[in-house]
C-alpha positions as CSV (number, residue, x, y, z in Angstrom):
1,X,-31.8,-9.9,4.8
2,X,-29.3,-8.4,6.8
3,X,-28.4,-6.5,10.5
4,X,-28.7,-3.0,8.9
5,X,-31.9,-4.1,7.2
6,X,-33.6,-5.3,10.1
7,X,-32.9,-2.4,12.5
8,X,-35.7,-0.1,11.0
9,X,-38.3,-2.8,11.8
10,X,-37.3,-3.9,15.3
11,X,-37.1,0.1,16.0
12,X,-40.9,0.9,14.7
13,X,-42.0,-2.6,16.9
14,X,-40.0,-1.3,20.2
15,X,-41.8,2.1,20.0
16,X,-45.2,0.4,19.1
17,X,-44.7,-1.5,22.0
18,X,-43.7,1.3,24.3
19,X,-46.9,3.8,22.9
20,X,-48.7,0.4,23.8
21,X,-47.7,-0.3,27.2
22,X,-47.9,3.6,27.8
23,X,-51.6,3.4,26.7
24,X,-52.7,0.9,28.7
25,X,-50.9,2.3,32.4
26,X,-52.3,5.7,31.6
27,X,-56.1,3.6,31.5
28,X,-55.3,1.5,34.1
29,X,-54.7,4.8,35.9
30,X,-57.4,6.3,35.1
31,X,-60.1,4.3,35.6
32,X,-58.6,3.2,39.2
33,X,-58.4,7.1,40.0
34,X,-62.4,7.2,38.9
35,X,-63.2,3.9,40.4
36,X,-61.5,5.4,43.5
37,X,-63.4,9.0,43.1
38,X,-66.9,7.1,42.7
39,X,-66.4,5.1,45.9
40,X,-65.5,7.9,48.3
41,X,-68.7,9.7,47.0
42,X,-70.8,6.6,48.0
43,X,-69.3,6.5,51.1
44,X,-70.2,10.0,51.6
45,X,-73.6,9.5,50.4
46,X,-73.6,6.7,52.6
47,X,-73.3,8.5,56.2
């Protein structure tokens, strides 16, 4: 198996990664943001 081989499969892995890593910031994001949403509601429900 050689370099030119191998490039194909180490390019599809990076870019799995990177949809990956994308994927989980974007629902880390997003369910801080509604976390976030949900607790200034109870504080104003709590006045």
């Amino acid at each position: 198996m050689d370099n030119t081989s191998l490039l194909p499969i180490l390019g599809t892995a990076a870019f799995g990664l990177l949809v990956i890593v994308t994927l989980g910031i974007v629902i880390l994001t997003l369910t801080g943001w509604r976390d976030r949403q949900r607790r200034e509601e109870d504080r104003r429900a709590n006045r």
